[in-house]
C-alpha positions in Angstrom: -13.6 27.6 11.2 -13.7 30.8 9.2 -10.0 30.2 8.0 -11.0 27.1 6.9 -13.8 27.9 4.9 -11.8 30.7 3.4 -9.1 27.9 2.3 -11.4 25.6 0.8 -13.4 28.9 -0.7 -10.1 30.5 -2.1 -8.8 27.1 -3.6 -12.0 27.2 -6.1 -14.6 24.9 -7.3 -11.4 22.1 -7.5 -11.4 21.9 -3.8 -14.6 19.9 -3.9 -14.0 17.2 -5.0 -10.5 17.1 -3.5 -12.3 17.4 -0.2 -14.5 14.4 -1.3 -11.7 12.4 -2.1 -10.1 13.0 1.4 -12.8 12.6 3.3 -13.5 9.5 1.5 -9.7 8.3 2.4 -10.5 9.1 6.0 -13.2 6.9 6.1 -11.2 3.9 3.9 -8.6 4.3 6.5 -10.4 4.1 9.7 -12.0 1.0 7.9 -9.0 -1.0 6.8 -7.4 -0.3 10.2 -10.2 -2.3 12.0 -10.8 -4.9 9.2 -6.7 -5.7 9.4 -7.1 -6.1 13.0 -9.8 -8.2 12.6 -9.2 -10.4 9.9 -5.7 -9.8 9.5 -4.2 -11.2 13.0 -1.3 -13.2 12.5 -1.5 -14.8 17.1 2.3 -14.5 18.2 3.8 -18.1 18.7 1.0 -19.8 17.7 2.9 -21.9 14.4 5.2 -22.7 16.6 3.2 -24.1 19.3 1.0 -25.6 17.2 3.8 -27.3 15.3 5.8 -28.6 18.8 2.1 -30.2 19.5 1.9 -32.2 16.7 5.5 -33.6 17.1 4.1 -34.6 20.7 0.8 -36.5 18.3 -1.4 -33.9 20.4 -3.0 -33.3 17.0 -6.6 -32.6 18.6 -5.4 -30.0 20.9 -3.2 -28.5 18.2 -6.6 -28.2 16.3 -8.4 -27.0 19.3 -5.5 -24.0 19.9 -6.1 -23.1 16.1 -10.0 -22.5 16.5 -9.4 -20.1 19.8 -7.2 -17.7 17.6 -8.5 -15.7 14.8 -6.7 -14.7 11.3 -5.7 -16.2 8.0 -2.8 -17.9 9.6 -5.0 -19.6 12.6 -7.9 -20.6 10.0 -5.3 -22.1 7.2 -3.8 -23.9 10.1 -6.7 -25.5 11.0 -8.5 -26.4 7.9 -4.7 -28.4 7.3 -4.9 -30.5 10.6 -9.2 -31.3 9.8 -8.1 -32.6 6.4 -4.4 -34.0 7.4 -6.0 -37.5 5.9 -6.3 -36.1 2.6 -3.4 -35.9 0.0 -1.4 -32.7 0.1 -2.6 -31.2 -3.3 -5.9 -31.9 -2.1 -5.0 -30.2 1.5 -3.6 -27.3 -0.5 -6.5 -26.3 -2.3 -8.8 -26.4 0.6 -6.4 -24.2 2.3 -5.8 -21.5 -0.4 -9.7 -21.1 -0.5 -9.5 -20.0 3.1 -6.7 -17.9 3.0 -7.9 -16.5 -0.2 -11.5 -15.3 1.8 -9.2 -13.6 4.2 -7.0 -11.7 1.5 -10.2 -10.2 -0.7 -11.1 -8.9 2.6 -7.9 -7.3 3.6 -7.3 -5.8 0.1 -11.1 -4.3 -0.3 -11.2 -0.6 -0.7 -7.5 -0.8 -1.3 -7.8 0.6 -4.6 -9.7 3.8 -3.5 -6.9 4.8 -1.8 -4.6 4.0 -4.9 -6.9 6.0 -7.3 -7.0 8.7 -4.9 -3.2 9.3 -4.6 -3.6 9.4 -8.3 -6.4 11.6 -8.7 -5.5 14.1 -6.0 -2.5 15.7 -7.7 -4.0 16.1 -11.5 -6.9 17.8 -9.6 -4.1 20.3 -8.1 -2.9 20.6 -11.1 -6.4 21.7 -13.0 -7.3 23.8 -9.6 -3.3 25.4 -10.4 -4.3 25.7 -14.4 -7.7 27.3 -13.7 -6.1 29.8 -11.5 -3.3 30.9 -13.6 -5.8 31.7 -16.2 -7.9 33.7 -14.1 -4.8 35.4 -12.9 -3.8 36.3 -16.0 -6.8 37.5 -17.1 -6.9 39.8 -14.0 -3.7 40.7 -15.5 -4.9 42.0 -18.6 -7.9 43.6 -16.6 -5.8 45.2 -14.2 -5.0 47.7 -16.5 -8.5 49.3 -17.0 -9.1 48.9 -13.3 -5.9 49.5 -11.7 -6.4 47.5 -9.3 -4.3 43.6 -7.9 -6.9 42.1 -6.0 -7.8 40.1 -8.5 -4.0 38.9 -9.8 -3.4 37.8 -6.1 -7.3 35.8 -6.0 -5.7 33.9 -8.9 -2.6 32.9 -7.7 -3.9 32.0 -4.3 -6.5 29.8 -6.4 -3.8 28.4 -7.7 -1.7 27.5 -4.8 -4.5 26.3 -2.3 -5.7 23.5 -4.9 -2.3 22.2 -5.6 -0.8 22.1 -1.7 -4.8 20.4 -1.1 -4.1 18.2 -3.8 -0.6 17.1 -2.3 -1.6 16.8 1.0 -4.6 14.3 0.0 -1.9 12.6 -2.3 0.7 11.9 0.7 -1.7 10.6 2.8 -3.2 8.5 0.6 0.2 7.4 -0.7 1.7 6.7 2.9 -1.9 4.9 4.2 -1.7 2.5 1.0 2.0 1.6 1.0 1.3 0.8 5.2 -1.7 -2.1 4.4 -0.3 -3.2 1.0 3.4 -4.2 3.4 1.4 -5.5 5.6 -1.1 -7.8 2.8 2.2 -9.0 1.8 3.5 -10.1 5.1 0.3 -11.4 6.0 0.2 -13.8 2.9 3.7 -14.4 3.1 3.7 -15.6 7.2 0.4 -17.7 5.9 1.9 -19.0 2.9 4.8 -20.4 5.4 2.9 -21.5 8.3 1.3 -23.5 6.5 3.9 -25.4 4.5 5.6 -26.0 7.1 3.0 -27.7 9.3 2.3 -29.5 5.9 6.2 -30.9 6.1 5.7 -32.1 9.5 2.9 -33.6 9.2 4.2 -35.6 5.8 7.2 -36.1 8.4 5.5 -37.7 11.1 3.6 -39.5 8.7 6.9 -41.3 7.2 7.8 -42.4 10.7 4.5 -43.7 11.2 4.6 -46.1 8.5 8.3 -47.0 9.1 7.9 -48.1 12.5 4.0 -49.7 11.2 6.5 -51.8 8.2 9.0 -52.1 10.6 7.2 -53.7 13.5 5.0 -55.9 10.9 8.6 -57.6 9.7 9.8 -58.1 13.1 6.5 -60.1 13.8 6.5 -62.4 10.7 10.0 -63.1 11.6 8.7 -63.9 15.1 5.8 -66.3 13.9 8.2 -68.1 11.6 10.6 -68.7 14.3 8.1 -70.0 16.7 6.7 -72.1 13.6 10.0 -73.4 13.0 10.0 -71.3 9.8 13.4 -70.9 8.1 13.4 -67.0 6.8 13.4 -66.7 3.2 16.3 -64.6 3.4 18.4 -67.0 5.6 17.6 -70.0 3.1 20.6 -71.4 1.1 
């Protein structure tokens, strides 16, 4: 604990705030870890299954799996089979308003993260600055006093803010790249889940009204047989 405290003393008045900014991208980390798994899921098999349903017209149950699962990609899903009557454009905006709920709260406190792998550095940096100068000043001290205590406070001044201030940077860098890849895939898996449910549901829908047109001709061609109809396509 004392070594510690002797870091953090030695680095100078610098290593404040840096320890703010870490401590602060400790707590942003925890955070985002638990929100991602919380509002981030993205259920393993579930497009799939929910897709082979719907081919079977099991369109209720395919609904019913969505709402167990949690996640952008469950939600989307469901909000496209609740509103399958709708046209697509209209289906599509409905669902980007869900998905979009789920991405502000995955990318929250992103940007404190961001600002601190900025920040972290040109703090080193200041903490390295302010040190050299009181180094040097120890320099030109020095030689009334005869002493080096003060030339090596300096330089370890110097050094402890800028190895803080890359330390808090790497960290920071690492833990934003991790949830920014995995916003992306989120959206991206989303994004495709549900354009393809929306093609096989326009699919299905197709074949519905193809065998609906094409039962509907064979029974006027029945009626006008059993009436003694000639077809109109038959006629000479």
């Amino acid at each position: 604990m004392e070594s510690l405290w002797h870091f953090i003393h030695g680095g100078g008045f610098v290593m404040y705030p840096l320890l703010a900014l870490s401590l602060a991208a400790i707590v942003v980390i925890v955070e985002r870890l638990i929100a991602f798994r919380q509002f981030g899921a993205i259920p393993r098999g579930l497009l799939s299954s929910v897709i082979d349903l719907c081919r079977k017209n099991r369109l209720d149950e395919a609904l019913h799996k969505c709402r167990g699962e949690s996640g952008p990609l469950a939600a989307c899903l469901a909000t496209v089979l609740e509103h399958r009557s709708q046209p697509t454009r209209e289906v599509e905006r409905l669902v980007e308003e869900v998905g979009q709920g789920f991405f502000m709260r995955l990318e929250r406190l992103l940007p404190v993260l961001d600002t601190t792998t900025t920040c972290a550095p040109l703090l080193g940096l200041l903490g390295t600055i302010v040190g050299m100068i009181g180094a040097f000043n120890a320099i030109a001290a020095q030689q009334h006093h005869g002493s080096n205590d003060s030339v090596l406070a300096g330089v370890g001044e110097a050094l402890y803010a800028t190895a803080t201030g890359l330390i808090v940077a790497v960290i920071c860098f690492a833990a934003y790249n991790y949830f920014a890849a995995r916003l992306r895939t989120i959206t991206s898996e989303t994004e495709q889940g549900v354009t393809r449910l929306i093609n096989v549901l326009t699919e299905l829908h197709h074949q519905e009204r193809h065998h609906q047109d094409a039962g509907g001709e064979a029974e006027s061609l029945l009626k006008e047989a059993q009436t003694g109809g000639i077809p109109k396509a038959t006629r000479a």
